[in-house]
N, C-alpha and C positions, 0 to 999 in steps of 0.2 A: 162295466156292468150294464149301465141303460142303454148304451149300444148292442150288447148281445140281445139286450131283451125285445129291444124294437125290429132289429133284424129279424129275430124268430119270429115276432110277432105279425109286424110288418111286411116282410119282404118271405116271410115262411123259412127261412133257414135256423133251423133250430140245432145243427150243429154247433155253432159258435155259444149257445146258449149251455149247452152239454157239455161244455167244456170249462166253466164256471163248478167248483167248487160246490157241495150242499151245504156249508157248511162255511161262513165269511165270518174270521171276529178282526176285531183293528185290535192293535198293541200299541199304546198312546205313546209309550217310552222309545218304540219304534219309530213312530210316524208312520206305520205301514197296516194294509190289511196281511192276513195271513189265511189260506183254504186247508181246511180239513174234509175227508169223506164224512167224518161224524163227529159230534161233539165231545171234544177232551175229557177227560177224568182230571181234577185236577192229580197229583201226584201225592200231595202231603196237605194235611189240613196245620196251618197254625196260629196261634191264640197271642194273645199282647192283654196285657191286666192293667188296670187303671189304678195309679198313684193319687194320693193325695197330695203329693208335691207337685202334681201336672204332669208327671211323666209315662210315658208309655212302657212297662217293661214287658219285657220274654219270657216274663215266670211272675207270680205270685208273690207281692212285695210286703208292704206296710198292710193294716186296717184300717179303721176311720172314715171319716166323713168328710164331702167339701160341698158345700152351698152357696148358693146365689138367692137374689131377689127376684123373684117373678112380676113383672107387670104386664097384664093384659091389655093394658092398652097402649102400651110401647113395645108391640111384637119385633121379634129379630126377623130380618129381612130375609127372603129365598133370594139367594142368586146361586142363577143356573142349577144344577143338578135335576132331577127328575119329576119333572112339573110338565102340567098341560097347563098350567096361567094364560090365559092369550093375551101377548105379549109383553111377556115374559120371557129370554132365554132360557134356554134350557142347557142340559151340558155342562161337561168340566167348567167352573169359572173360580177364581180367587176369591178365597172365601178371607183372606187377610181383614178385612173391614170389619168382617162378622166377627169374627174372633177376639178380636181389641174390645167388644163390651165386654160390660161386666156381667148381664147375665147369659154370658155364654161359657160355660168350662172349656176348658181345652185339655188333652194331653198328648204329650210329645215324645217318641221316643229318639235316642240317640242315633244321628246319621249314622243309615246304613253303608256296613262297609265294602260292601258287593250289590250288582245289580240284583231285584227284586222281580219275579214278573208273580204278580196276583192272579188268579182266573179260578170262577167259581163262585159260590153261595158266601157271602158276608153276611155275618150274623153278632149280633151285640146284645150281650144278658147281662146286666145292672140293675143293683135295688137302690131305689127313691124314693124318697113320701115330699108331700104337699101341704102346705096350709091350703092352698087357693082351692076351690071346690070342683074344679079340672085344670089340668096341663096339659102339654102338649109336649112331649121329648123327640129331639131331632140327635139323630146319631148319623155322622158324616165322618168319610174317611178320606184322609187330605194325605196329594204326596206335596210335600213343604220345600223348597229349594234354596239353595243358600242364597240367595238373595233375599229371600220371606217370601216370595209367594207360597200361597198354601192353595193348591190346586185339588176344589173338591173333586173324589171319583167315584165316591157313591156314597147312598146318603137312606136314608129310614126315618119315617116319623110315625108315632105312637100315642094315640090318645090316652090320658092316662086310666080312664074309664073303661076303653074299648080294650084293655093291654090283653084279657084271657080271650077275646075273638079271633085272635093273630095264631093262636098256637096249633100247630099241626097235632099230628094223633099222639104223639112222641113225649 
C-alpha cells in the first residue's frame, strides 16, 4: 500500500494506486487484510446478556445484581485498545491482568463451537448505580483463548454523568 501510494505520488503512476481496493479492513483471526469496493453490511446483528454468575449467554438468563468496589484512586489500568495516551499502546493487547482485579466484572460466554467473524457497530446497554459521585464504566470485548489470554478488540468508556450525551436520535 505505501508503495502504491509513493509511486502515484512520486514517480505519477497512479495506476498501481487504482488498483488498491476503497475499501481495506484486516480480519485479526485471519492474519490478513481483505478489499472490498464498499463497505460490508454486516449480515446479522447478535446480542450475548450478562449473567450474574459471569457468564456470557445467547438469550436472556437470570435477574439480579453484581457489584464491586470502586476506588478512584486505584484506577484499572488501559492497555491497548483505543487510546491516543502518548505512550501508551494502543491496539489488541491482553487484557488477562486487568481482569483478575476485583473491581473489574467480567463475563464469559462458553467456547464458541465454530469460527466467529464480528464486523460492525458494538454496542453495550446495561443499568448501574453508584455511591461515588461519578464513575467511569469501560465495556471491552475480549476474544479469550484457551490458554487465558484475553485479547481486547474493542472497547467503550462512559462517563457516568456524561451517559445521555452518547445517545443518538434513536
Amino acid at each position: 500500500m505505501h508503495v502504491a501510494w509513493f509511486e502515484a505520488v512520486l514517480k505519477g503512476d497512479d495506476q498501481r494506486l487504482r488498483r488498491v481496493p476503497p475499501v481495506l479492513l484486516y480480519f485479526l483471526g485471519e492474519n490478513r487484510w481483505r478489499g472490498f469496493d464498499e463497505l460490508p453490511t454486516p449480515r446479522e446483528e447478535r446480542s450475548w446478556f450478562l449473567a450474574t454468575d459471569g457468564r456470557l449467554l445467547d438469550g436472556p438468563g437470570d435477574t439480579g445484581c453484581v457489584g464491586y468496589d470502586y476506588d478512584p484512586l486505584d484506577p484499572v489500568p488501559t492497555r491497548g485498545g483505543a487510546t491516543m495516551i502518548h505512550g501508551l499502546a494502543s491496539g489488541p493487547a491482553d487484557q488477562a491482568g486487568v481482569e483478575a482485579r476485583d473491581d473489574v466484572l467480567t463475563f464469559t460466554s462458553e467456547p464458541l463451537s465454530e469460527s466467529l467473524t464480528l464486523f460492525g457497530e458494538v454496542r453495550a446497554s446495561f443499568f448501574a448505580s453508584s455511591s461515588a459521585v461519578d464513575t467511569d464504566f469501560v465495556v471491552r470485548l475480549c476474544k479469550v483463548s484457551a490458554d487465558g489470554m484475553s485479547l481486547g478488540l474493542n472497547d467503550g468508556i462512559v462517563r457516568a454523568s456524561w451517559r445521555d450525551s452518547y445517545r443518538s436520535g434513536t
